[in-house]
Structures are given as structure tokens and as C-alpha cells.
C-alpha positions in Angstrom: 47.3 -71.2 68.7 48.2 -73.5 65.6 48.8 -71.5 62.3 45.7 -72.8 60.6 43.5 -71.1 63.7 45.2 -67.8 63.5 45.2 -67.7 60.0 40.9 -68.5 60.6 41.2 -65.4 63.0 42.8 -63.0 61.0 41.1 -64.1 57.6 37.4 -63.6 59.9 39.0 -59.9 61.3 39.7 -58.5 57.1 36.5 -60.1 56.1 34.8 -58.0 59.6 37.0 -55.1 58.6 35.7 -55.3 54.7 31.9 -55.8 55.9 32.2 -52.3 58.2 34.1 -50.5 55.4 31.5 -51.1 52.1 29.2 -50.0 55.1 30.8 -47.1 55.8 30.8 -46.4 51.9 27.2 -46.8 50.9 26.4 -44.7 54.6 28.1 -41.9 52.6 26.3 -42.5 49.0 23.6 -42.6 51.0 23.8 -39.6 52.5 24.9 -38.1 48.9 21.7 -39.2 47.3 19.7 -37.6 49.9 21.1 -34.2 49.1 20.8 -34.7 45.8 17.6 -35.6 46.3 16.7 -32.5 48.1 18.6 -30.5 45.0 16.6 -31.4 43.0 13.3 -31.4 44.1 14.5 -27.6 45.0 15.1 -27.1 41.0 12.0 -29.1 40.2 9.9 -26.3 42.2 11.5 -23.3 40.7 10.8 -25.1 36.7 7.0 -26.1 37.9 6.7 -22.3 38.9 8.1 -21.1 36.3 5.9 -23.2 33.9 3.2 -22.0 35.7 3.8 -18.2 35.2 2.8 -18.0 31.5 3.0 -14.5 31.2 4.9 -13.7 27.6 7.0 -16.3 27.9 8.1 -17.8 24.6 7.1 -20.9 23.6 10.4 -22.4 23.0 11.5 -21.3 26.6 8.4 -23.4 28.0 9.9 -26.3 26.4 13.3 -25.8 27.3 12.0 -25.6 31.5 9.7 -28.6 30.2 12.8 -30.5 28.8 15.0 -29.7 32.4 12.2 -30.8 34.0 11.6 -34.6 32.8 15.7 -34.6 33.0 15.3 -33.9 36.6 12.6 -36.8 36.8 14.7 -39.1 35.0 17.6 -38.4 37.5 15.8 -38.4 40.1 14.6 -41.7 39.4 17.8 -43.2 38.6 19.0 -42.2 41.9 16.1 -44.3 43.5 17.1 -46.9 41.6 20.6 -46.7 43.1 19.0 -45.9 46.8 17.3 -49.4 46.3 20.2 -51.5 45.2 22.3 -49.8 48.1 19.4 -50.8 50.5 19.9 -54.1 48.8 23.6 -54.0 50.0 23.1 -53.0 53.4 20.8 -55.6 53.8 23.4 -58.1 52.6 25.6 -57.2 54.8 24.0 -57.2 57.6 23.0 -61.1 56.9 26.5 -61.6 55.9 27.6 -60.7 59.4 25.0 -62.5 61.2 26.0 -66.0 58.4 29.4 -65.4 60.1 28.5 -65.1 64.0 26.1 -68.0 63.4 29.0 -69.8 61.7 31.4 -69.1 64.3 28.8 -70.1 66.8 28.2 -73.7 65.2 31.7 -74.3 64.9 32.5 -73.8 68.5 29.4 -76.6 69.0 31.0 -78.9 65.9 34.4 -78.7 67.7 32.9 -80.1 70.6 33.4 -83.9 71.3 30.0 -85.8 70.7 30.5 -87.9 74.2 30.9 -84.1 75.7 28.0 -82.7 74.6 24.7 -82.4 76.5 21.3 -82.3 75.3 21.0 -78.3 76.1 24.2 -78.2 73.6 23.0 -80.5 70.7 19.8 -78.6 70.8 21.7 -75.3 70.4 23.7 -76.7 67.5 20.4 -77.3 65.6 19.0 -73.8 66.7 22.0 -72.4 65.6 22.0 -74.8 62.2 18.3 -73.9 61.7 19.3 -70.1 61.6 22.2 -70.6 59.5 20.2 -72.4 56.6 17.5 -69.2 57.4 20.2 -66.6 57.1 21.7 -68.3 54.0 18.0 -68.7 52.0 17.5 -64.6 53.4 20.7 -64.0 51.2 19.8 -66.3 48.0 16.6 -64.0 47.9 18.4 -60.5 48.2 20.2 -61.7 44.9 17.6 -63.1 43.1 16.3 -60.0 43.7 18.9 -57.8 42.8 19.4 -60.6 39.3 15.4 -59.7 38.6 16.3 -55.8 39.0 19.8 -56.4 36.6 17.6 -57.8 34.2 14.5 -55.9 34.4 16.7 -52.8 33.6 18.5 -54.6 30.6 
């Protein structure tokens, strides 16, 4: 191999490697979000049945539980948000990876000399091509999305 193709492998192998580990990370928020999902639905039923027992409670204890309670929604909520933009991310990702297999694939076609190639192969290229240019316009939407969300929130 010349320098410049096993510089091209090794670059592709970290960039691989990078992909599977921010996977790896938002598996694990995931999973973290789910629990605290569960936590605090778990505290949201105790303060609605505790709300719901009005016997002699104080008034200014009703709107403590009241006060936890919307806190709880507003978590909660902001944890959904993050679930979505992590969703966003994974989805990324995974288009990411499939950009750079496609890429790969069209490169080995490019590489090939035009006299070479047969019609089964210049059709490929243009299948191939084809899915690149979908894969690419899949990812300009995630973001546009994910620029709407940033400034939405703003």
C-alpha cells in the first residue's frame, strides 16, 4: 500500500471507531433517562396521592407537593427533550455510517478504468451515487431539524 491509502484506512478505522463510541455513549444516557424516567413518575404518584388525601393537611403543604410536582413535570419534560435530540444523534450516525460504506463503495467503482467497466458496473456506480445524494439530503434534514429545535427552545 502507498502512504496516502493507508493513511485513508486508518483515518476511515478512528472515524468507525468514533461513530461506535458516541454510540455507545448516548446507549448509556439513554438507558439513564429511562430510569430517571421511571423515578420520577414513581415520585409523581406518591405527590398526586398525596394531593389527593386532603384530610387536615395544611394548605401551605398542598402547595409545597403542588410546587414538587410541576418540578417533576418540568424535568421530566426536559429529559424528553434530551431523549429526542439523542434519537436525533443516533439517527445521524447511523446515516453517517451508511454515507461512508456508500462512499467506500463508489470509490472502489471511480477507481475503476472507464474502458474496464461494464454496463452492470456503471449502473451500480449510479445506484450507488443515487443513494449517496439520498443519504446525504437524509442528513441535511436531521440538522435542519435539530437547527429548528435549537431555535424553537431559544
Amino acid at each position: 500500500y502507498p502512504t496516502w491509502k493507508r493513511t485513508l484506512t486508518r483515518r476511515a478505522r478512528e472515524a468507525q471507531m468514533n461513530r461506535f463510541c458516541k454510540a455507545q455513549t448516548i446507549q448509556r444516557r439513554l438507558e439513564e433517562i429511562e430510569v430517571t424516567f421511571r423515578e420520577l413518575e414513581q415520585q409523581g404518584i406518591k405527590l398526586e396521592k398525596l394531593l389527593r388525601d386532603e384530610d387536615g393537611n395544611p394548605a401551605d403543604q398542598k402547595t409545597q407537593w403542588m410546587n414538587q410536582l410541576l418540578y417533576l413535570v418540568q424535568k421530566k419534560n426536559s429529559l424528553m427533550s434530551e431523549e429526542s435530540d439523542l434519537m436525533i444523534a443516533v439517527q445521524e450516525l447511523k446515516l453517517e455510517e451508511q454515507q461512508w460504506q456508500l462512499d467506500h463503495k463508489l470509490r472502489y467503482y471511480m477507481n475503476m478504468e472507464e474502458s474496464l467497466k461494464t454496463p452492470e458496473d456503471c449502473a451500480a456506480e449510479q445506484e450507488i451515487l443515487a443513494q449517496l445524494v439520498e443519504v446525504v439530503n437524509k442528513r441535511n434534514v436531521l440538522i435542519h431539524i435539530q437547527e429548528e429545535k435549537r431555535l424553537s427552545e431559544l
